[in-house]
TORLODREN-792007 format. One record per residue: x, y, z of N, C-alpha, C in turn; residue in three letters. Coordinates in steps of 0.02 Angstrom, whole numbers, padded with zeros to 5 digits, always signed. Each point is the difference from the previous one (the first is absolute). Layout:
XYZXYZXYZALA ...
end
This chain:
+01031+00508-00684-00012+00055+00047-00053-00022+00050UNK +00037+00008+00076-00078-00022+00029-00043+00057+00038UNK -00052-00002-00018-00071+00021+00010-00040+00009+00072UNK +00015-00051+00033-00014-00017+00096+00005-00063-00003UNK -00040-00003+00064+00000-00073+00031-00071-00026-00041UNK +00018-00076-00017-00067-00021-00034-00048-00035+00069UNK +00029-00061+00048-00030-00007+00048+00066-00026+00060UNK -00022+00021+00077+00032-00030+00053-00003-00072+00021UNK +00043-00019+00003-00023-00098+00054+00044+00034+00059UNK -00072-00048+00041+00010+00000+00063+00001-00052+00038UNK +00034-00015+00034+00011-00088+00025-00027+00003+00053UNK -00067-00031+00021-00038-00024+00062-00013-00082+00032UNK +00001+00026+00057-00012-00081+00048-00064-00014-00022UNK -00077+00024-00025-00047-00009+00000-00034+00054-00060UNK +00023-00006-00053-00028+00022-00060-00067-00001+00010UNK -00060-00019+00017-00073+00003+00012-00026+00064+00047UNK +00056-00020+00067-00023+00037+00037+00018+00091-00019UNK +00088+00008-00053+00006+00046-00021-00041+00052-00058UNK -00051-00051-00015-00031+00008-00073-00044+00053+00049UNK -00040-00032+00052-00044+00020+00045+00018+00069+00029UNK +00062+00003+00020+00018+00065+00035+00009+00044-00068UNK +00027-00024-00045+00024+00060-00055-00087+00037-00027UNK -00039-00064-00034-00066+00017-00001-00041+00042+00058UNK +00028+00016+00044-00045+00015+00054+00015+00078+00016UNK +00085-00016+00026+00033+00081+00015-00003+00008-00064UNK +00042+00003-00056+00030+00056-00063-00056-00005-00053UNK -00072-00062+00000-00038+00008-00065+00015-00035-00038UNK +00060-00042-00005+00035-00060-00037-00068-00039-00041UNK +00008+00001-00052-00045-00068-00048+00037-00049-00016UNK -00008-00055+00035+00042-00087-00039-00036-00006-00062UNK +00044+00007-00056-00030-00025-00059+00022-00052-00017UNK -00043-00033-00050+00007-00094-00010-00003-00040+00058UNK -00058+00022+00047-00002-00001+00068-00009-00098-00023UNK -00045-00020-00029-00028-00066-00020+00062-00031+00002UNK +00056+00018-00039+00056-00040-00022+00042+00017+00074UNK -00016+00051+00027+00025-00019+00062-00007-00060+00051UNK -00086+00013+00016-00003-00039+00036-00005-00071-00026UNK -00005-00034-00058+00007-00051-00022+00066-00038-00012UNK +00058+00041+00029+00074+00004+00035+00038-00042-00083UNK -00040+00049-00066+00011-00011-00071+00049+00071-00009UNK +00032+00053+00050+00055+00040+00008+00019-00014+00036UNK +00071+00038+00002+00042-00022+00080+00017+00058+00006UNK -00024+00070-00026-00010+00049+00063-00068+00026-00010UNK -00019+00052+00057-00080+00015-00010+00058+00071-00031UNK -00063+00062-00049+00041+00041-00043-00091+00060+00025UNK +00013+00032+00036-00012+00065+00020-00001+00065-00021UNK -00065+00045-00018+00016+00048-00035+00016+00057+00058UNK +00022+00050+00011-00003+00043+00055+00013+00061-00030UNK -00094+00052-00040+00044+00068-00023+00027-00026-00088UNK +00051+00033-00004+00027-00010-00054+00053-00050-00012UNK +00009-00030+00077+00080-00046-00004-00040-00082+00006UNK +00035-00031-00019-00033-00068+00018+00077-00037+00050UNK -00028-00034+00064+00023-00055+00037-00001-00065+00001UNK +00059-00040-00034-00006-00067+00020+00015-00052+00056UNK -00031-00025+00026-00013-00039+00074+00051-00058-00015UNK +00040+00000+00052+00044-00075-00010-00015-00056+00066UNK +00002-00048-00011-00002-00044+00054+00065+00000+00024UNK +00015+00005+00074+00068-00007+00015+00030-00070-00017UNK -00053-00060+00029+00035-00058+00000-00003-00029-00071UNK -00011+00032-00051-00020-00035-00059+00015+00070-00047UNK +00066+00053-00020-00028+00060-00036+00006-00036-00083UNK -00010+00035-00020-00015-00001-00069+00060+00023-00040UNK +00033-00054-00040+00064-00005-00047-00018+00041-00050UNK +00087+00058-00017+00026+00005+00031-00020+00041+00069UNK +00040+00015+00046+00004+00043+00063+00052+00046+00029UNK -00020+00025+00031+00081+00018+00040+00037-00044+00045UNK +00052+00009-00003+00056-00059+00030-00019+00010+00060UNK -00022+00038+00041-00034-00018+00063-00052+00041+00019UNK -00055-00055-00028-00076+00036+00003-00006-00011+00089UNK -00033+00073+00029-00018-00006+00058-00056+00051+00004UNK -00058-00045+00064-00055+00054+00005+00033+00058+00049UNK -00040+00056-00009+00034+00049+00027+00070+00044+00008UNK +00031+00015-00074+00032+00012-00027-00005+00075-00035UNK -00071+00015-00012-00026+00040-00060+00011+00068+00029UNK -00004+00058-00024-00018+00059+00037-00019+00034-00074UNK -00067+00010-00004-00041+00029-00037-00041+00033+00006UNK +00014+00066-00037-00029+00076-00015-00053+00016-00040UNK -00060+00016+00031-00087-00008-00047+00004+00076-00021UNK -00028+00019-00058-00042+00067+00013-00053+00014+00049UNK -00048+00039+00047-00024+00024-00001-00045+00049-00028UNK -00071+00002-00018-00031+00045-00002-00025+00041+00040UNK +00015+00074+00023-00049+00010+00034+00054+00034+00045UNK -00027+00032+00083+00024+00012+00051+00037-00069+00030UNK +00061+00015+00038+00018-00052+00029-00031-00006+00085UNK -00036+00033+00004-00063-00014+00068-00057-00074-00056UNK -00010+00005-00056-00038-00021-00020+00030-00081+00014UNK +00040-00010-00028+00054-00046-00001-00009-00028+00063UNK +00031+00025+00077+00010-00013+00052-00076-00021+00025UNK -00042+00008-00031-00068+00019+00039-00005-00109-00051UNK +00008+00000-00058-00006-00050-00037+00022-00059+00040UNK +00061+00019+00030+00040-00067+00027-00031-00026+00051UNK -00021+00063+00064-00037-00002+00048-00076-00042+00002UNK -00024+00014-00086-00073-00031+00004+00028-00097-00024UNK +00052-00006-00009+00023-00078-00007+00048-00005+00046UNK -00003+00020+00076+00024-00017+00033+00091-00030-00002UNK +00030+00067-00036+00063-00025-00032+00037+00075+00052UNK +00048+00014+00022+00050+00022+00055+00045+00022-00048UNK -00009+00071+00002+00061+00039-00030+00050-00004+00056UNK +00070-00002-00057+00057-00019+00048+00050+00042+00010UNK -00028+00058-00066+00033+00071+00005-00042+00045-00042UNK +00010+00063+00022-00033+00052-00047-00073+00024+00049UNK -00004+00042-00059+00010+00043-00068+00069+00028+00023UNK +00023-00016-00052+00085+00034-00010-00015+00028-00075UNK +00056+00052-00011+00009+00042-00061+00053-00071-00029UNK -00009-00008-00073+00042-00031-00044+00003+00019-00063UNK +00061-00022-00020+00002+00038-00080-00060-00063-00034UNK -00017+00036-00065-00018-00046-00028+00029-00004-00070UNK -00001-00057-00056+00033-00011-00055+00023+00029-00033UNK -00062+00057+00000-00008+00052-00055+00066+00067+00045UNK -00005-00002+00033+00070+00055+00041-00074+00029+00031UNK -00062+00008+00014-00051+00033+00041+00021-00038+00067UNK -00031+00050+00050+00001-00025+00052-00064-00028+00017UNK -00014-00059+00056-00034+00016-00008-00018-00039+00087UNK -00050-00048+00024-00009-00020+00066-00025-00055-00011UNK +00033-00036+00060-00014-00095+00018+00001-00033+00052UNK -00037-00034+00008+00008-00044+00049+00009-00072-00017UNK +00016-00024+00039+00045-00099+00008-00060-00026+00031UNK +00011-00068-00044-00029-00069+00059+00030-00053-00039UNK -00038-00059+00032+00045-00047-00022-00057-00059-00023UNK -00003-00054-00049-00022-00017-00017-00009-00107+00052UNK -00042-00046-00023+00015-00047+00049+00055-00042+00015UNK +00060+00036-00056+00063-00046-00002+00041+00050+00052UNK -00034+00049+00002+00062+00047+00040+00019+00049-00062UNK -00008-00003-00091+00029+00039-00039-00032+00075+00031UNK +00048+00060+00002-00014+00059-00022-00036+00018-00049UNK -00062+00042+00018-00048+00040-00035+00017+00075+00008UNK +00007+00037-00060-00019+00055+00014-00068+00035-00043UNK -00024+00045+00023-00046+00049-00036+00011+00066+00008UNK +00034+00037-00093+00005+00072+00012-00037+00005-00038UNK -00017+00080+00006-00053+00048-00037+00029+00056+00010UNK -00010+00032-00062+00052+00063-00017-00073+00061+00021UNK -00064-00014+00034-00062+00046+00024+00043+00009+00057UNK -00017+00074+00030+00005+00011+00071-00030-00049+00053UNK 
end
């Protein structure tokens, strides 16, 4: 029986520089950061919240993969805490360009709830809903 998702891979041109943006916009922690950078993993593995992200090198991903790993591919849906002004106000203070929203969207649970898009340095889709007014 399955339970959720245990973690995402995400295939990037520049895994370092993605570590940086994820750490920066969403709060992301690289854990086994050491074995990262001592290039003793071959992906960096990201906590974000409750979900964890694994970083792929495009030109090098990590066996197995998908039959065609590509950066900017992803379109991935965060929780939110909070107002989604809060959110928009977040992106704004890291200089990140909502590309739509606040729009009404369902969310998992069948609530409705509000989001806005951006996009991450591969080009993947970001979203952030929050089921707060």
């Amino acid at each position: 029986m399955i339970s959720g998702f245990d973690h995402l891979a995400i295939t990037c041109n520049d895994v370092d520089a993605s570590i940086a943006f994820y750490a920066s916009v969403l709060g992301a922690e690289l854990l086994l950061a050491d074995l990262w950078h001592d290039r003793k993993m071959p992906v960096a593995i990201m906590q974000v919240g409750a979900n964890r992200l694994s970083l792929h090198q495009a030109a090098a991903p990590a066996k197995p993969h998908a039959r065609t790993p590509t950066p900017g591919s992803v379109d991935l849906c965060f929780r939110w805490v909070g107002p989604i002004k809060t959110a928009v106000d977040h992106l704004a203070l890291h200089d990140v360009a909502v590309i739509e929203g606040p729009v009404p969207r369902p969310a998992s649970n069948g609530e409705r709830g509000t989001s806005v898009y951006f996009r991450d340095l591969d080009g993947n889709l970001l979203e952030l809903l929050t089921l707060d007014a």
